[in-house]
TORTI-559002 format. One record per residue: residue in three letters; x, y, z of N, C-alpha, C in turn. Coordinates in nm, 3 decimals. Layout:
N
- ALA,X,Y,Z,X,Y,Z,X,Y,Z
...
//
This chain:
102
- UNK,4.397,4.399,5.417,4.301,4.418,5.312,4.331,4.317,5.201
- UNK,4.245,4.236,5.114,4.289,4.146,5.053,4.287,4.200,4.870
- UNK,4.289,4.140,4.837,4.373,4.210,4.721,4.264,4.247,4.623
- UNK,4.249,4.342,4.562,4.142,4.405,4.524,4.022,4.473,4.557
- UNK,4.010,4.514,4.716,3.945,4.525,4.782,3.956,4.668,4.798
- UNK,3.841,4.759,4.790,3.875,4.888,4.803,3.869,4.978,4.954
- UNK,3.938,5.036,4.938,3.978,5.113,5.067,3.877,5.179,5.123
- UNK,3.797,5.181,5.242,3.694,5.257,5.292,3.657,5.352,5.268
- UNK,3.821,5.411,5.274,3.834,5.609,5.321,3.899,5.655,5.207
- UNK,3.928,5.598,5.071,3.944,5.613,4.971,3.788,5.644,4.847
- UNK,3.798,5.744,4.750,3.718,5.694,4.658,3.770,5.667,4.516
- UNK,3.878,5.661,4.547,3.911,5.604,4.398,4.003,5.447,4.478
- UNK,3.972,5.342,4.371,4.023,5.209,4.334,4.079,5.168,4.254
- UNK,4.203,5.083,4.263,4.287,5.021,4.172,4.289,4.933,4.147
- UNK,4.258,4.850,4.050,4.254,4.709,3.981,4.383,4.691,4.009
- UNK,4.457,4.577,4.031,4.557,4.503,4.064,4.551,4.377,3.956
- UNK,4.687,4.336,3.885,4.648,4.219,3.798,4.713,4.117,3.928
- UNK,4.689,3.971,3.974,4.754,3.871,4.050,4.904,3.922,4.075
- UNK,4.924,3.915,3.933,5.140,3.930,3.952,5.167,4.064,4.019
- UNK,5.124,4.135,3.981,5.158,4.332,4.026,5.116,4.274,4.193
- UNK,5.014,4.225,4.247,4.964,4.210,4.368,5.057,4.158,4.434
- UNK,5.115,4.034,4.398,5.207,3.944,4.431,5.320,4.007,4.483
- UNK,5.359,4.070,4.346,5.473,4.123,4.367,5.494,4.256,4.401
- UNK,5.419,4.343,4.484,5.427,4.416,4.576,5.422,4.335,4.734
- UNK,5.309,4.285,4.782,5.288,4.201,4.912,5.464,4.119,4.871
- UNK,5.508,4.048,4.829,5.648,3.978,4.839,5.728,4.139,4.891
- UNK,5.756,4.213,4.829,5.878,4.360,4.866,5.790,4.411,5.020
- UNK,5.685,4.403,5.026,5.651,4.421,5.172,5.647,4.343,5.299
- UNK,5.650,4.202,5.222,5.690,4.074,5.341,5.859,4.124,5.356
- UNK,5.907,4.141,5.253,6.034,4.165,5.299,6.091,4.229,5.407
- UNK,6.032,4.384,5.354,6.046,4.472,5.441,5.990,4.455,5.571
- UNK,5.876,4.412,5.640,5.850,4.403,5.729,5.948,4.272,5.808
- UNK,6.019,4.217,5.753,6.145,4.093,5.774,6.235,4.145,5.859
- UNK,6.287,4.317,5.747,6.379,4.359,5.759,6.355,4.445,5.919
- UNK,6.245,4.514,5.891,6.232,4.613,6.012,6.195,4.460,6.178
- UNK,6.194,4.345,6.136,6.176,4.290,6.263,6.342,4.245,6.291
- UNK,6.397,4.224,6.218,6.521,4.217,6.170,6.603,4.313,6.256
- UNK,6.569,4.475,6.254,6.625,4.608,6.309,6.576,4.614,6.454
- UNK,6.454,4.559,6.443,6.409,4.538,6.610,6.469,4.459,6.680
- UNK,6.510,4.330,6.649,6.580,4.224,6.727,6.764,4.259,6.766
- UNK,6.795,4.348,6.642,6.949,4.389,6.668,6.923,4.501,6.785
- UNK,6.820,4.636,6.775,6.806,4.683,6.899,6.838,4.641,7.040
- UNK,6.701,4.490,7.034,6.646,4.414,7.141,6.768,4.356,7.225
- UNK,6.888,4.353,7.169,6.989,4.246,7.187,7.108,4.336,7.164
- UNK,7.146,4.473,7.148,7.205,4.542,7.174,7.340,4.571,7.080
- UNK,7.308,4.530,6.963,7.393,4.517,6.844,7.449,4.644,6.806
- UNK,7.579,4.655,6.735,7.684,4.794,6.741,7.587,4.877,6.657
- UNK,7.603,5.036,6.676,7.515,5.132,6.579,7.618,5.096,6.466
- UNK,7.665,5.120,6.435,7.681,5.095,6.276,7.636,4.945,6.214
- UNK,7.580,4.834,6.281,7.542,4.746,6.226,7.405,4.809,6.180
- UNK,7.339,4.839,6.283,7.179,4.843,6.321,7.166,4.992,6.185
- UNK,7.276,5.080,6.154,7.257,5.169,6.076,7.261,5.139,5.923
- UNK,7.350,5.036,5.895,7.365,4.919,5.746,7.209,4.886,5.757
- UNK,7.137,4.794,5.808,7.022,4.737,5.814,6.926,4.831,5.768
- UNK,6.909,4.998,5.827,6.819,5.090,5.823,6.847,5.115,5.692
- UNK,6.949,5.143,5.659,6.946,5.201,5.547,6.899,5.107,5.412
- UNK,6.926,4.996,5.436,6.899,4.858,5.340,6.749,4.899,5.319
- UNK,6.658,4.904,5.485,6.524,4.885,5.426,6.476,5.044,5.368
- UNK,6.568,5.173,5.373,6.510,5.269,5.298,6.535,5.201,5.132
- UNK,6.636,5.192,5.145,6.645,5.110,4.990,6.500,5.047,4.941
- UNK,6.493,4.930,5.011,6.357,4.851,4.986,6.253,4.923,4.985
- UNK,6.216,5.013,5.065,6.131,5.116,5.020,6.153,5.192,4.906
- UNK,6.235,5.226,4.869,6.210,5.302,4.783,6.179,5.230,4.609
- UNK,6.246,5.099,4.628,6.222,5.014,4.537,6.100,4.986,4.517
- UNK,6.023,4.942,4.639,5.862,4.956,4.654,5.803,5.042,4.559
- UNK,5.867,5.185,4.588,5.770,5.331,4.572,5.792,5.330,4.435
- UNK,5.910,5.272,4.368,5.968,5.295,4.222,5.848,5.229,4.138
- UNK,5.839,5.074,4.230,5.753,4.989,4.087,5.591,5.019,4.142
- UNK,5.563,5.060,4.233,5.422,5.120,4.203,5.423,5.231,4.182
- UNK,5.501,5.338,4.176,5.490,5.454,4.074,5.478,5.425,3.932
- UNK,5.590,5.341,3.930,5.549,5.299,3.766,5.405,5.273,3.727
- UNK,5.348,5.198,3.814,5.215,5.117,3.785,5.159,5.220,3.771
- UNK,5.146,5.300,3.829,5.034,5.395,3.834,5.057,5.491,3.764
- UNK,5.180,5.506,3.668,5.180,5.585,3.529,5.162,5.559,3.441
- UNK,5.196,5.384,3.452,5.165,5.305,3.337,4.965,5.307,3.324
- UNK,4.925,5.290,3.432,4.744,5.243,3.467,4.702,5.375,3.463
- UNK,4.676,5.377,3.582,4.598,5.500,3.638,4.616,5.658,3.549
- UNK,4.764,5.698,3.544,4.740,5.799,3.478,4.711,5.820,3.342
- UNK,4.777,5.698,3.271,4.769,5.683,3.139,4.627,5.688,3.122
- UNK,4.552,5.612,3.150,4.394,5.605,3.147,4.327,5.715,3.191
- UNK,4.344,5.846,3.298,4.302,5.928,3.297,4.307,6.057,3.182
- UNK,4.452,6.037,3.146,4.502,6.152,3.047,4.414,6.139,2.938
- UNK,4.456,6.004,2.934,4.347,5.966,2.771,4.169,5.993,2.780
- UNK,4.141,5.969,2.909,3.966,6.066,2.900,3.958,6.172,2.918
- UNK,4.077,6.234,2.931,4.064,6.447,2.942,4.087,6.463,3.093
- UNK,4.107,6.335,3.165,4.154,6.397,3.353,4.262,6.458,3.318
- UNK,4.299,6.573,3.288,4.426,6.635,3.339,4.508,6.625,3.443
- UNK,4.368,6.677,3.571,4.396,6.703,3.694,4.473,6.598,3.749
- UNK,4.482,6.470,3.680,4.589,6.383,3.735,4.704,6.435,3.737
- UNK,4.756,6.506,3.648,4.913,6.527,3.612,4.925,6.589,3.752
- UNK,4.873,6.708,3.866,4.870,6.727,3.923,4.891,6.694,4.041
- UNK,4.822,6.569,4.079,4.808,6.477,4.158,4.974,6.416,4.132
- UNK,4.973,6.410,4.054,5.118,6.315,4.015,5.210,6.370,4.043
- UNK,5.229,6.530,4.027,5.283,6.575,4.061,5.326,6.620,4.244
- UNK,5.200,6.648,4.263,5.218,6.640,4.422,5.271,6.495,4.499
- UNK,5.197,6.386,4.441,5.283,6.229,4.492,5.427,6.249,4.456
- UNK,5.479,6.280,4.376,5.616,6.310,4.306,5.728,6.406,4.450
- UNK,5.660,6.530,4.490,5.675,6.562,4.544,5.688,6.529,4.707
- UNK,5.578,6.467,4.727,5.591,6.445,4.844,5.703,6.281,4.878
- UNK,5.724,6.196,4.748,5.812,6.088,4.766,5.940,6.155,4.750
- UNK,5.946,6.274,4.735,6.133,6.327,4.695,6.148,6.394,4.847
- UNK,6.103,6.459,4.930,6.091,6.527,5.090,6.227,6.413,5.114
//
């Protein structure tokens, strides 16, 4: 999907500024580096505790992911809802909150 482009099966959309865009797609080129990275040590039969260092690296990277677009979207999205009377965001936020701590 290219960058600003809204999601089919979504009805809400997020403005993206270039840099925020950027610099999410860069932490996801990564990660997808890393997980071909975990496939090839599989492929080739590398010790479990290597292949388990690697896994855990890219939960890291994920979660770094999840950190700076959470931010974004407290900084954007919710901030801007609170301030027109959406409450029901806090909600929402709360359940995303929830379901990234599982």
């Amino acid at each position: 999907m290219a960058m600003n482009t809204p999601c089919p099966h979504c009805a809400r959309h997020k403005e993206r500024s270039p840099g925020e865009y950027r610099r999410l797609m860069n932490r996801l080129s990564r990660i997808e580096g890393q997980i071909r990275g975990i496939r090839g040590m599989v492929e080739n039969g590398a010790y479990c505790p290597d292949i388990l260092v690697q896994s855990a690296a890219v939960n890291a990277a994920i979660n770094a992911f999840n950190r700076e677009l959470l931010a974004s979207h407290i900084r954007t999205c919710v901030r801007s809802d609170i301030q027109a009377g959406n409450d029901e965001v806090i909600d929402e936020l709360l359940s995303t909150l929830q379901k990234l701590m599982k």
